[in-house]
SEVO-86723 format. One record per residue (C-alpha): residue number from 1; residue in one letter; x, y, z. Coordinates in nm, 3 decimals. Example, Ala and Ser with C-alpha at 12.3 -4.5 7.8 and 13.67 -1.06 7.14 Angstrom:
SEVO-86723
ATOM    nr   rest      east     north        up
ATOM     1      a     1.230    -0.450     0.780
ATOM     2      s     1.367    -0.106     0.714
END
This chain:
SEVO-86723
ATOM    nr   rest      east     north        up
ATOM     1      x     2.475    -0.949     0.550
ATOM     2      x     2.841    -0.850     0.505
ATOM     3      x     2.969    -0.665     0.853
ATOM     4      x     3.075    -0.406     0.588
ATOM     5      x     2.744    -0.279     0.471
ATOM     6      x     2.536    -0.113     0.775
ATOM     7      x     2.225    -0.204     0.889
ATOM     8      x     1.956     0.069     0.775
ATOM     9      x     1.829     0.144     1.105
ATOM    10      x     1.421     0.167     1.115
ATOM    11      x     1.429     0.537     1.141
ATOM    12      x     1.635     0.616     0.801
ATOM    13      x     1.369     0.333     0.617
ATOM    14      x     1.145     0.565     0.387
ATOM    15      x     0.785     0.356     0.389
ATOM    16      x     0.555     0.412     0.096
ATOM    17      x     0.213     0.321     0.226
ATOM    18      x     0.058     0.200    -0.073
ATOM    19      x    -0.304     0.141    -0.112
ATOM    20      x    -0.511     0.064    -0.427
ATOM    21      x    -0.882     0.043    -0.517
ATOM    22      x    -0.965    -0.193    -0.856
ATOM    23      x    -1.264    -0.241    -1.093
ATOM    24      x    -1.234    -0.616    -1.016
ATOM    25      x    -1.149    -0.872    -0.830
ATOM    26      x    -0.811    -0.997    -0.991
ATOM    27      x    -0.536    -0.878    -1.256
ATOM    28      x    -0.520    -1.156    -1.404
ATOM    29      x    -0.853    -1.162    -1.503
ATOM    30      x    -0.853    -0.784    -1.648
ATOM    31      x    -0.885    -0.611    -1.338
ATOM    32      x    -0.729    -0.211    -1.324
ATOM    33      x    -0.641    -0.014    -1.081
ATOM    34      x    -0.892     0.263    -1.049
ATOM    35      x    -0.781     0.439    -0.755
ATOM    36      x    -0.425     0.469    -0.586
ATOM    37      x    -0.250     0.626    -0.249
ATOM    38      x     0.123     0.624    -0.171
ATOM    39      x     0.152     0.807     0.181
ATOM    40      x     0.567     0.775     0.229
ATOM    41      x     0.694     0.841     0.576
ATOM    42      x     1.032     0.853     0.729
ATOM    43      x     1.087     0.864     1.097
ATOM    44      x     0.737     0.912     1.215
ATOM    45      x     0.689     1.230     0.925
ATOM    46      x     0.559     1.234     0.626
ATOM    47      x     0.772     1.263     0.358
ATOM    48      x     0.582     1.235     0.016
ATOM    49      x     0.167     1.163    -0.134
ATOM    50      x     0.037     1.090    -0.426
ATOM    51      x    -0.330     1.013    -0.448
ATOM    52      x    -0.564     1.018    -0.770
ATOM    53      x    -0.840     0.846    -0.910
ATOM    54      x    -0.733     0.664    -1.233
ATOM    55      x    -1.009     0.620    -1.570
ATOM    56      x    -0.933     0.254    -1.589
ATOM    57      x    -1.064     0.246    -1.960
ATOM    58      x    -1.254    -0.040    -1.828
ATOM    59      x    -1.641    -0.069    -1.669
ATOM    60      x    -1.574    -0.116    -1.260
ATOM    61      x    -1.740    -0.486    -1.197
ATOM    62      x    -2.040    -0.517    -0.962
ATOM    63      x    -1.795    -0.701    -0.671
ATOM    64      x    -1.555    -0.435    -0.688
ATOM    65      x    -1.806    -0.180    -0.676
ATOM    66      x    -1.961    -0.310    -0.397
ATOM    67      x    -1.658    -0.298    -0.215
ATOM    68      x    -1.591     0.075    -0.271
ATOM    69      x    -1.835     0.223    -0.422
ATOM    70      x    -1.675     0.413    -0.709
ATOM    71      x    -1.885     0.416    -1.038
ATOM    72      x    -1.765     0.422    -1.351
ATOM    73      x    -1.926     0.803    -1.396
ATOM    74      x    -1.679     0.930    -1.086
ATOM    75      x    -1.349     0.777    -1.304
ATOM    76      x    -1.476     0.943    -1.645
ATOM    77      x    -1.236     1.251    -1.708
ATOM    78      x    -0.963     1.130    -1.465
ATOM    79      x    -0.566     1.064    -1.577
ATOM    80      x    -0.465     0.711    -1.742
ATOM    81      x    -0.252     0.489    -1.542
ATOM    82      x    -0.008     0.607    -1.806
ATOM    83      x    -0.043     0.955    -1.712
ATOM    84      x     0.068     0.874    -1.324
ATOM    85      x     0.289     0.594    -1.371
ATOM    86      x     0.606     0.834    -1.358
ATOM    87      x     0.504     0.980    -1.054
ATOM    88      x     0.426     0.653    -0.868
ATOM    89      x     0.758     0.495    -0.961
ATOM    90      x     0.907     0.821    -0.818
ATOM    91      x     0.686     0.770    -0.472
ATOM    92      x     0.830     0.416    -0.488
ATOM    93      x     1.181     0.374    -0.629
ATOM    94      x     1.409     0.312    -0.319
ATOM    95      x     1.164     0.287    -0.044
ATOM    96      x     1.004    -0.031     0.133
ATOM    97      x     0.615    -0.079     0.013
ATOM    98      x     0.383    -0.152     0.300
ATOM    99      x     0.026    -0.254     0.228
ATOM   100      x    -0.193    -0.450     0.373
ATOM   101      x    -0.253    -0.771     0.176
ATOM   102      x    -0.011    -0.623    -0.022
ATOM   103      x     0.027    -0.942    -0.300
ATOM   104      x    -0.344    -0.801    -0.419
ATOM   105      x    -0.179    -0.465    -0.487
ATOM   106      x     0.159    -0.555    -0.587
ATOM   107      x    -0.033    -0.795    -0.892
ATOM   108      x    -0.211    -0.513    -0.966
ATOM   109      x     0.035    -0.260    -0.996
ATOM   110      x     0.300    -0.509    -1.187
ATOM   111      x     0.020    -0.552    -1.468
ATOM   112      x    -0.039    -0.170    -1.529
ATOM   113      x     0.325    -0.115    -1.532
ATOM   114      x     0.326    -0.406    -1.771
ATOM   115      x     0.086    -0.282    -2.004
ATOM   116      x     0.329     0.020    -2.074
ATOM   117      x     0.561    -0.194    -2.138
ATOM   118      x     0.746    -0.091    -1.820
ATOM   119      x     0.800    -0.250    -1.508
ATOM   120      x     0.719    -0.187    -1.200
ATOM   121      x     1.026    -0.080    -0.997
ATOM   122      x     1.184    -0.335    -0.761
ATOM   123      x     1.092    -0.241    -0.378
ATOM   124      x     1.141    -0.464    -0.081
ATOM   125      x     0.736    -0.516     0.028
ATOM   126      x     0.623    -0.569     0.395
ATOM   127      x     0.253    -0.696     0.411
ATOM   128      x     0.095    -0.565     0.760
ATOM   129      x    -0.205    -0.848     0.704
ATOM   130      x     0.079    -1.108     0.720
ATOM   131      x     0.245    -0.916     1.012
ATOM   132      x    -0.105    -0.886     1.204
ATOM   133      x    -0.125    -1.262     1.130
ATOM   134      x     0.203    -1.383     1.258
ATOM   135      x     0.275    -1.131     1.526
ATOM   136      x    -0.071    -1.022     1.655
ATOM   137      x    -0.392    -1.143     1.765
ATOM   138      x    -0.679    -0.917     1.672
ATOM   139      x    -1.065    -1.052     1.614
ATOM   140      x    -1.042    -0.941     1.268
ATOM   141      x    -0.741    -0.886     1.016
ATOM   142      x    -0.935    -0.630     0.764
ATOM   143      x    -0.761    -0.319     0.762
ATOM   144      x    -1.074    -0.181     0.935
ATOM   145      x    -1.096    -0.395     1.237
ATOM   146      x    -0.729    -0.353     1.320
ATOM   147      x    -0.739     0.047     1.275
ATOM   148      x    -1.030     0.022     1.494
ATOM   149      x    -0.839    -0.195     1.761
ATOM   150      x    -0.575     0.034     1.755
ATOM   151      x    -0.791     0.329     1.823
ATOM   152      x    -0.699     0.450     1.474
ATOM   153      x    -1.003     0.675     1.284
ATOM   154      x    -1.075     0.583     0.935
ATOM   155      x    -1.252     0.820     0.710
ATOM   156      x    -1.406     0.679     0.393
ATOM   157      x    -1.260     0.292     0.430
ATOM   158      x    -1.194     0.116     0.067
ATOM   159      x    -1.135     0.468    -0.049
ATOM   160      x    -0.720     0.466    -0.129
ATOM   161      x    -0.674     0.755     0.037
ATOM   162      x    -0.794     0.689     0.345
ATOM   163      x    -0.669     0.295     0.357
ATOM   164      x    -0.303     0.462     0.257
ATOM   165      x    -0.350     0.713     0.574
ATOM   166      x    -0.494     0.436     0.831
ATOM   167      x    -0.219     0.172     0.687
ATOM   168      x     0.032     0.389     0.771
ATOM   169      x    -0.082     0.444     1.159
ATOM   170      x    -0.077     0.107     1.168
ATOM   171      x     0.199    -0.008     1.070
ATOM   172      x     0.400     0.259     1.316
ATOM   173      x     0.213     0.134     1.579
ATOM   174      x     0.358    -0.198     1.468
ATOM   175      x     0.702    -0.070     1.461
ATOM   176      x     0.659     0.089     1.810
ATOM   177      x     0.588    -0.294     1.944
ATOM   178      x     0.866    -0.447     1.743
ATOM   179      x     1.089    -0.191     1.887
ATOM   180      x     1.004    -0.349     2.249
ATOM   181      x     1.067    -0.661     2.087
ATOM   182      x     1.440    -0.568     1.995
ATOM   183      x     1.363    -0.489     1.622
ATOM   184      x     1.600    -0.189     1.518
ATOM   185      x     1.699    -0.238     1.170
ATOM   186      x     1.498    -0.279     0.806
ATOM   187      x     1.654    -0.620     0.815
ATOM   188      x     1.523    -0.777     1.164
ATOM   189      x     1.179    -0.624     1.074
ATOM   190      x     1.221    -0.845     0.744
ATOM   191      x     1.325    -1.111     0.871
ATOM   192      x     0.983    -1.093     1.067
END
């Protein structure tokens, strides 16, 4: 990095805690996004939310359903992706995505944007299941099993909402170790 551009310092970093729930498995095999969180946070406060239920126009498969338990009768009635995409590139443009696994929900999103014709906007993305992988050592790496090391309370886990909310405690729990480590700036925790 050029000496003349400053380091963004952890603190001034806006997160969007993204979380999504699907009616399958994959987007490239004609899975949607059904479900969606963005929980944005700067400095330890919250800064921004958006969280809806999405009518995928598509029946939610069996594996996905068993995953999170939202039927095809709860998504009946709710907004198109079309209808929210404005407002999620809003809760994303110019902040760092966090989510956990976060290639699942980054494939995802990139294919609803893409069936608008649109694109999804360009964020940097930190994955907390990589960082729990290279940087931690819990007995599980689900989002579940680390909240619950952490002593973090879920309410309704695989529900976006909730994943968005329990992402986000971990991940500044995260920060507050890679702080002791030395990690100040957007670009050391990247480089991570």
């Amino acid at each position: 990095m050029p000496s003349s551009v400053k380091a963004l310092a952890l603190s001034e970093a806006v997160f969007a805690y993204l979380d999504t729930e699907t009616t399958g498995l994959s987007a490239k095999n004609g899975g949607r996004v059904c479900e969606l969180a963005v929980v944005s946070g700067q400095g330890g406060r919250e800064v921004g939310r958006l969280s809806t239920s999405i009518d995928p126009q598509t029946p939610v498969q069996w594996g996905a359903l068993a995953v999170h338990g939202i039927t095809d009768a709860m998504l009946r009635g709710q907004p198109r992706f079309a209808e929210v995409a404005d407002e999620l590139a809003a809760n994303l443009e110019g902040r760092v995505l966090v989510a956990h696994n976060a290639s699942f929900d980054v494939n995802f999103l990139q294919a609803e944007f893409a069936r608008l014709g649109r694109t999804m906007p360009e964020v940097r993305v930190l994955c907390t299941l990589r960082l729990a992988r290279r940087h931690f050592k819990f007995p599980s790496n689900r989002l579940g099993a680390i909240a619950e090391a952490l002593g973090i309370k879920m309410d309704g886990a695989h529900r976006a909402h909730a994943d968005a909310l329990a992402l986000r405690g971990i991940f500044e729990r995260f920060l507050a170790e890679f702080g002791k480590r030395g990690v100040r700036t957007l670009e050391e925790l990247v480089a991570l």
